[in-house]
C-alpha positions in Angstrom: -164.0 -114.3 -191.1 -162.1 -115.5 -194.2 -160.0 -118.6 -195.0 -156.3 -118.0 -195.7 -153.6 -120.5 -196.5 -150.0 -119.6 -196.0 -147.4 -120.8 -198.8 -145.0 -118.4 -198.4 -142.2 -120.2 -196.5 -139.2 -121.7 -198.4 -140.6 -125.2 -197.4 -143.6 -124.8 -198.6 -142.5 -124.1 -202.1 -140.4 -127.3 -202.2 -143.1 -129.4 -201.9 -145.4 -127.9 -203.8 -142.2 -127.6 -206.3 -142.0 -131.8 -206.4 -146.0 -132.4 -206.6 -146.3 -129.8 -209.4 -143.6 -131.9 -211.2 -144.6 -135.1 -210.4 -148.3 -133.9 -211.7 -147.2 -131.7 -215.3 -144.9 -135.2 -216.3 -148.3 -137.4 -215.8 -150.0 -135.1 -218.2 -147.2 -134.7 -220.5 -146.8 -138.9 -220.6 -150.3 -139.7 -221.2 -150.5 -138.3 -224.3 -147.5 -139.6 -226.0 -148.4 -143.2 -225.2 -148.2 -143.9 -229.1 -145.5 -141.6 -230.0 -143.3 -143.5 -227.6 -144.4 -147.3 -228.8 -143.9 -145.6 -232.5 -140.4 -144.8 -231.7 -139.8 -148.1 -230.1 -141.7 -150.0 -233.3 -139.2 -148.6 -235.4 -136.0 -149.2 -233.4 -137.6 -152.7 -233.2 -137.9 -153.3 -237.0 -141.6 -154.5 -235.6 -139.9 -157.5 -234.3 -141.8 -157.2 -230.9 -145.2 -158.4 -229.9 -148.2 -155.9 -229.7 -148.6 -157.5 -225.8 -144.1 -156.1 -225.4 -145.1 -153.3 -227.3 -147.8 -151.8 -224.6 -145.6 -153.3 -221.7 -142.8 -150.8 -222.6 -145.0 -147.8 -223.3 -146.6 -148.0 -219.8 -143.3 -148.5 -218.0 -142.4 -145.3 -219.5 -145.3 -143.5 -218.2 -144.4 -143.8 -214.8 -140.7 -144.7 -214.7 -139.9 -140.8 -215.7 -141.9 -139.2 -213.5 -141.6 -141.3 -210.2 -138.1 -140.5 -210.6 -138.3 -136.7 -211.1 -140.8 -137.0 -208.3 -138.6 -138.8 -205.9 -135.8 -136.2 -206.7 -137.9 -133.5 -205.7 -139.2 -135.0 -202.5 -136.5 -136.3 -201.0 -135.1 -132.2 -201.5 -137.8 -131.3 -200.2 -137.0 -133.3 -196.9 -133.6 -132.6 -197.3 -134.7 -128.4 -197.0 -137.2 -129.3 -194.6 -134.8 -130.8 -192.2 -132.1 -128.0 -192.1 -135.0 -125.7 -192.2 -135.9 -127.5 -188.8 -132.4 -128.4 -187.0 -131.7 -124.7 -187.3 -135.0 -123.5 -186.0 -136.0 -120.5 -188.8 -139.1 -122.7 -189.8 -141.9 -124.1 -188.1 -144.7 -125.7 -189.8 -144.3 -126.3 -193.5 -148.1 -125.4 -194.1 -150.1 -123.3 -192.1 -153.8 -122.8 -192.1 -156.4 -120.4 -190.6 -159.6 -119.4 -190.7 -158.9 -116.0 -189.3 -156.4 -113.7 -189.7 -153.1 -114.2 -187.3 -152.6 -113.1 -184.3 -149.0 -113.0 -182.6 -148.4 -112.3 -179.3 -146.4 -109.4 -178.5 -142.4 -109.8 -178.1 -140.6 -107.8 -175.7 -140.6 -106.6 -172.8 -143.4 -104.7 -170.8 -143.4 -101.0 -170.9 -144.2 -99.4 -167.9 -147.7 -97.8 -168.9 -148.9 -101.1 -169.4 -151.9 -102.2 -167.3 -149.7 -105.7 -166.8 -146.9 -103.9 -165.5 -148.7 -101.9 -163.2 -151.4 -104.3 -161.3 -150.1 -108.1 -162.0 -149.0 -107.8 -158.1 -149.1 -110.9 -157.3 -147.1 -112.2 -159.9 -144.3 -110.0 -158.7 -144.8 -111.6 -154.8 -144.5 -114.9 -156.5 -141.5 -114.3 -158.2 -139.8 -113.1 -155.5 -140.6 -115.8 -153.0 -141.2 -119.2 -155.0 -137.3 -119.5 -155.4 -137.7 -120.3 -151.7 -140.1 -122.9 -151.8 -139.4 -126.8 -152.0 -141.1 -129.6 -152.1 -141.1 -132.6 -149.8 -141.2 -136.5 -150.9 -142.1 -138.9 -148.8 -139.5 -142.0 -149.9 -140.4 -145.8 -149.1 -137.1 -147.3 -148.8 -139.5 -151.0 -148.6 -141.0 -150.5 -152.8 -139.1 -149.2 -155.6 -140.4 -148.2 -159.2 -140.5 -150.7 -161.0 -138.8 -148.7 -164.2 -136.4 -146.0 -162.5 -135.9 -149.0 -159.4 -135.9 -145.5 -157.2 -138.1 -145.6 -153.7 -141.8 -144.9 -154.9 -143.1 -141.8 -152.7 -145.1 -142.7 -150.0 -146.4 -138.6 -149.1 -145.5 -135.1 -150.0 -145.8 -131.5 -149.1 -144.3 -128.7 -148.8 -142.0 -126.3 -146.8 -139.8 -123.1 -147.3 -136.2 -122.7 -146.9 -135.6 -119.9 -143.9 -132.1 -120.6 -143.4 -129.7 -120.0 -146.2 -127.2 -122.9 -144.8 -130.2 -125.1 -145.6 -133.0 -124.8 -142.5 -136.3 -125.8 -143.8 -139.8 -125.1 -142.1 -142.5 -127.4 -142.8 -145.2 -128.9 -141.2 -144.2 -132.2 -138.3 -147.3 -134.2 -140.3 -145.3 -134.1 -143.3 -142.4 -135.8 -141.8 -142.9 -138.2 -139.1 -145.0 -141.0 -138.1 -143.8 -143.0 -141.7 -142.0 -145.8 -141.0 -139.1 -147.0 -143.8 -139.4 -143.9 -145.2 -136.5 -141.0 -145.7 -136.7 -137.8 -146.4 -136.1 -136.3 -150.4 -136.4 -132.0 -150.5 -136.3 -131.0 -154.2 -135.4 -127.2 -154.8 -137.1 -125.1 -157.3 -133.9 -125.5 -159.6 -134.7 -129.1 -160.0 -131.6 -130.0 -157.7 -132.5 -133.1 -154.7 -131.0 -133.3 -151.1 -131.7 -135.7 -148.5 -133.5 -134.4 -145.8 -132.6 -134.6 -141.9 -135.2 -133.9 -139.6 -133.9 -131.4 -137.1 -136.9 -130.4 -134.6 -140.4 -131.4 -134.3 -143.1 -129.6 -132.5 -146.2 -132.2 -132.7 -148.3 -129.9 -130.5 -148.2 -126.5 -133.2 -147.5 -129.1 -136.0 -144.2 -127.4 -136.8 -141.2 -129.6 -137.9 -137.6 -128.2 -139.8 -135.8 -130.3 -142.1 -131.8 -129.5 -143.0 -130.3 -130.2 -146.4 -126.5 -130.0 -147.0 -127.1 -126.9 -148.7 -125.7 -123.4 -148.3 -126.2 -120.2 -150.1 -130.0 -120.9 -150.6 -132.6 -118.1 -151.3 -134.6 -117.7 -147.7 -138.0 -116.2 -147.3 -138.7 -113.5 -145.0 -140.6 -113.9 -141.9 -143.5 -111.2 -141.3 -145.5 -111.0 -138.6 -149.4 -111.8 -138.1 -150.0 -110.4 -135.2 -151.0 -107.5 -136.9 -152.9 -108.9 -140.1 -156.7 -108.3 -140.6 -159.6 -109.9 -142.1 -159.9 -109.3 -146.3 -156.2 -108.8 -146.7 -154.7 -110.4 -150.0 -152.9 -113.1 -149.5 -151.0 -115.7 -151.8 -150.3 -120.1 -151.3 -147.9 -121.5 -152.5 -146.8 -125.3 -152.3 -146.8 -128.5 -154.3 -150.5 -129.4 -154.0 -151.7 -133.3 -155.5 -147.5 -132.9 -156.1 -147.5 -130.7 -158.3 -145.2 -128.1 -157.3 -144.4 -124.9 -157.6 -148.5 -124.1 -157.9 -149.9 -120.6 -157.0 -153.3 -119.8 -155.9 -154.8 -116.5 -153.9 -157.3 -115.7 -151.7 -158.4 -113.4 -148.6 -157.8 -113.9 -144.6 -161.7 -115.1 -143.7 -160.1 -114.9 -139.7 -157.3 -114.2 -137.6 -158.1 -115.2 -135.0 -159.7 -118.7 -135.2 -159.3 -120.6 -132.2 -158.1 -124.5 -131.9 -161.1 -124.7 -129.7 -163.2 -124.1 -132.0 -161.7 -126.8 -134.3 -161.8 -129.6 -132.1 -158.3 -129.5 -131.2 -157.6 -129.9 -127.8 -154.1 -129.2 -125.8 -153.1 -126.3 -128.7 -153.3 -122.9 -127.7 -153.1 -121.2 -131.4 -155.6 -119.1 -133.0 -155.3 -120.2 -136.9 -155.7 -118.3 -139.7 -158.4 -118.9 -141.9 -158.2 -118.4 -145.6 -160.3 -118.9 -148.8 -157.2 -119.4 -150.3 -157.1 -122.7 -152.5 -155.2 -125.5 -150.3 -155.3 -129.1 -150.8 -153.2 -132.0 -150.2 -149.6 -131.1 -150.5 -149.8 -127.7 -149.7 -149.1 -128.6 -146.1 -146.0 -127.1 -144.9 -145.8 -123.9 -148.0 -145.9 -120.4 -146.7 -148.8 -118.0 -146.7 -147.6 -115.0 -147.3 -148.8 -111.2 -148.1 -148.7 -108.7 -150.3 -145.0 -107.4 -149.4 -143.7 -111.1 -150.2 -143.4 -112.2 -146.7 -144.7 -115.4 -145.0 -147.1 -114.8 -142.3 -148.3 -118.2 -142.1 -148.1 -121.9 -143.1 -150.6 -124.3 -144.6 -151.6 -126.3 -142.4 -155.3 -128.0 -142.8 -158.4 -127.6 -145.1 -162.0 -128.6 -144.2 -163.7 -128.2 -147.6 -163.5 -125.7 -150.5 -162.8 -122.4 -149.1 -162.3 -123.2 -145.5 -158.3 -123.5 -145.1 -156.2 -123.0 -142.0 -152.7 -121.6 -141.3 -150.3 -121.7 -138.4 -149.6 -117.8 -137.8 -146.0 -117.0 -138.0 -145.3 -115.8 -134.6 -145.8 -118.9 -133.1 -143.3 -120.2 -135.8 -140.7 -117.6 -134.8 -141.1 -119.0 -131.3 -140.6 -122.8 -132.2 -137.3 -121.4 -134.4 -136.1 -120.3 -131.3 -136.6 -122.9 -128.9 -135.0 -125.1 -131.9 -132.7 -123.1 -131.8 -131.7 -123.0 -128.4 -132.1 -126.8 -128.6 -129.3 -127.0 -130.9 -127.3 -124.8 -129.4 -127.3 -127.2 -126.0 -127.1 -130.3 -128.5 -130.4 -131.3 -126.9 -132.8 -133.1 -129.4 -136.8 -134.0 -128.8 -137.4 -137.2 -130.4 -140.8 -137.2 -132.1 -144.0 -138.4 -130.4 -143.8 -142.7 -131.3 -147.3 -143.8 -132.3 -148.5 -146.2 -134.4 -148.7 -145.5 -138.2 -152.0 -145.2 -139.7 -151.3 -143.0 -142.6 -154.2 -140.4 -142.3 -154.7 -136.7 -141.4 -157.7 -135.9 -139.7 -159.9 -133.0 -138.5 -162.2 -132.8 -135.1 -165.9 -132.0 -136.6 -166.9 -129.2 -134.7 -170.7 -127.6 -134.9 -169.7 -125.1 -136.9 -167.7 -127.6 -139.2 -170.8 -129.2 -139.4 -172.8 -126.5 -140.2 -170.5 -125.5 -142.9 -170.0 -128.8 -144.5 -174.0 -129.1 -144.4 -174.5 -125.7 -146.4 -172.1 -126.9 -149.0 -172.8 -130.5 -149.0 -175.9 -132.4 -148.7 -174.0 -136.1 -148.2 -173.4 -135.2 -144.4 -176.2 -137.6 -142.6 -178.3 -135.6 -140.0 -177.2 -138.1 -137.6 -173.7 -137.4 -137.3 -173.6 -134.9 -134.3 -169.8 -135.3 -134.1 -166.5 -137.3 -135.1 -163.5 -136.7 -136.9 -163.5 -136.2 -140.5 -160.7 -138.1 -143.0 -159.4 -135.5 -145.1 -155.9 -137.2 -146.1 -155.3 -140.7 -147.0 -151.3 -141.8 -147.9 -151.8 -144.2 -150.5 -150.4 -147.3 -149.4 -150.5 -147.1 -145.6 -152.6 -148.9 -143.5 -155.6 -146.5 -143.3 -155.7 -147.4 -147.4 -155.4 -150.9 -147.1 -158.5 -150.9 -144.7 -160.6 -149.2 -146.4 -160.7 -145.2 -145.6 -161.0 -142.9 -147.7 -160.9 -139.1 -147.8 -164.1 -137.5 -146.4 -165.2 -140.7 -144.1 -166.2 -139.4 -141.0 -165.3 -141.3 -138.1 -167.5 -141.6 -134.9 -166.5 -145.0 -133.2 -163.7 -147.0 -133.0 -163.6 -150.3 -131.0 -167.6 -149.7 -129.8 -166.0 -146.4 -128.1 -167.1 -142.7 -129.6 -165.1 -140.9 -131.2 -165.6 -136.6 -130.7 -161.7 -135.7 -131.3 -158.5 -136.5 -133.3 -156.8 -136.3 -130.0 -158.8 -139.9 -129.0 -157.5 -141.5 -131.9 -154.1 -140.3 -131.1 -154.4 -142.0 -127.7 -155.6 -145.3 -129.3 -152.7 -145.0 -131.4 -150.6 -145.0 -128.5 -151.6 -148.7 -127.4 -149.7 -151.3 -128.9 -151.1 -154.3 -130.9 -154.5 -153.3 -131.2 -156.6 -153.8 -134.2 -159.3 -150.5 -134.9 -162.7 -151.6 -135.7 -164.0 -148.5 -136.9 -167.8 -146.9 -137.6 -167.6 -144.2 -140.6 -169.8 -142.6 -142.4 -169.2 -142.4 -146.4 -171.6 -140.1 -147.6 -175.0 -141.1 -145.9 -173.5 -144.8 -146.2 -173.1 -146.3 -142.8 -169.7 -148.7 -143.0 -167.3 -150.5 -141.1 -163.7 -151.0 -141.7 -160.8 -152.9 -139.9 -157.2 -150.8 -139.7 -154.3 -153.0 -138.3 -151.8 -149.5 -137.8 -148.0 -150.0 -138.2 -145.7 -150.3 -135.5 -142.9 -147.5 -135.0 -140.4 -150.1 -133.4 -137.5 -149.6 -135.9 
């Protein structure tokens, strides 16, 4: 460990050119204080006072040198700038108190333990182009600066169309009131999003852009996956897009039974992989680059869910066929309450237990508040992410699909029992109606 300063660089040597100056002419000065007033006596036939005298010899102490200085400087600056606009210099000092290290230039060779194993970073690179991300627009608020619609949700989704056919999940899209649709490509470029089919039972929606020539991603199949294969997220999670995280397959085969969720005949896939708001809608995808899933739900930190791609590739083709006939489904009209929500099972509640002690003994079941849109009504009562939910109206609550049928009833207020924590609340939600 040693201390080196750099002073090699051109700019560098300027400046220390003008302070050296500036600092040999002060001690050059000084000492011919009285030689200058001398010279000036004399010029002056001594026809000046002692007090004019002293007045001129200080003025030219410093009027040389502030001059020679200010030269100097402002060439200095003058360097410094070119040096700058034309990028061959960076800082004009540099200090360390080790030697430096620069990172290495150039491409990788093929021996090189990077090239060889950084798999995952070649999956990403092949399928991110495909990925977009989904805004939420509220077409009722506007920023206050940019005077654009301020974005009321997001997620994700992944272009498997070229002609611009987006997959994403239907909780992404619908269900918002005065809200439209913004899809933003990995190139930065914005389209305005149609919705095109919506499944509310598997949770599947697509979205079409006036887009063509798009990069797709490739559908594989999970059918045949298996538990501790690799496998990659990718989405826009807390918005911020284009984010990669990795994991394993913790099940194949988890049934919507066993989640709470009644009326769906899927078996998710569960994953340790990293998902979180926003990620809703990205692909899952393996080691070969190809999406055999889509992010769909996460209980807590480590336990995620997926849809499975074959029962994607079967929603495609009834969309498909849909299209084809010029029939369209409309989505399921509910009232708006702005939250996504998760039946507690026993074994949720197990789980949640053994990684967090705030869960009250009490709570036996309910539905747990895992997304709340800033904004909606769910915010302006009072929910927040992680209440759990066991009444509503003096009625328990065991399953999402019981709030969805209060939902369905028009012009009621929810007076609702949660649980924050081991605090025992209750909150008012007046939901939105989905007349226009």
């Amino acid at each position: 460990m040693f201390v080196r300063f750099k002073a090699t660089n051109f700019k560098k040597r300027v400046w220390t050119f003008g302070h050296n100056i500036f600092i040999k002419n002060q001690l050059k000065v000084l000492p011919n204080v009285v030689y200058f007033s001398s010279q000036q006596n004399a010029k002056d036939n001594s026809s000046s006072s002692p007090e004019k005298l002293d007045d001129d010899a200080t003025r030219s102490n410093w009027v040389k040198p502030v001059i020679i200085s200010g030269i100097a400087l402002f060439a200095g600056f003058l360097s410094y700038k070119y040096l700058r606009e034309n990028g061959k210099e960076t800082d004009p000092f540099e200090f360390s108190l080790s030697p430096a290290v620069n990172a290495a230039v150039g491409t990788l060779s093929e021996s090189s333990n990077r090239k060889r194993f950084n798999f995952f970073a070649d999956i990403v690179e092949r399928a991110s182009p495909a990925v977009v991300f989904i805004e939420i627009k509220d077409k009722r608020h506007v920023d206050y600066f940019t005077r654009e619609p301020v974005t009321a949700s997001n997620g994700s989704g992944f272009i498997v169309d070229s002609n611009g056919l987006i997959l994403t999940n239907a909780h992404v899209v619908i269900n918002k009131p005065h809200t439209f649709v913004q899809v933003r490509l990995q190139d930065g470029r914005k389209f305005i999003g149609m919705v095109d089919s919506v499944d509310p039972v598997s949770d599947l929606a697509t979205v079409r852009i006036n887009c063509s020539g798009l990069p797709k991603l490739h559908l594989g199949n999970s059918s045949d996956l298996r538990a501790g294969e690799w496998v990659v997220a990718l989405g826009s999670p807390l918005a911020l897009n284009n984010t990669v995280t990795a994991g394993v397959i913790s099940s194949t085969q988890r049934a919507s039974k066993d989640l709470g969720l009644k009326g769906k005949n899927i078996n998710y896939i569960q994953t340790d992989a990293a998902i979180t708001f926003g990620n809703s809608g990205g692909p899952l995808i393996n080691l070969d680059g190809e999406a055999i899933g889509i992010n769909s739900m996460k209980v807590t930190a480590g336990i995620s869910f997926a849809i499975p791609i074959d029962y994607v590739r079967e929603f495609l083709k009834k969309s498909q066929r849909l299209r084809d006939n010029k029939e369209m489904v409309p989505p399921p009209v509910r009232r708006y309450m702005g939250i996504t929500m998760l039946t507690l099972t026993d074994d949720i509640l197990t789980e949640l237990r053994q990684r967090s002690h705030t869960v009250p003994v009490e709570v036996k079941s309910g539905v747990l508040i895992w997304k709340v849109i800033i904004g909606s009504p769910a915010y302006n009562g009072g929910l927040h992410p992680g209440d759990i939910v066991t009444k509503i109206n003096g009625k328990d609550v065991r399953t999402t699909s019981e709030i969805y049928s209060v939902l369905s009833e028009k012009g009621k207020a929810l007076n609702m029992t949660i649980y924050r924590g081991t605090q025992k609340l209750e909150v008012m939600i007046i939901p939105e109606e989905m007349d226009d």
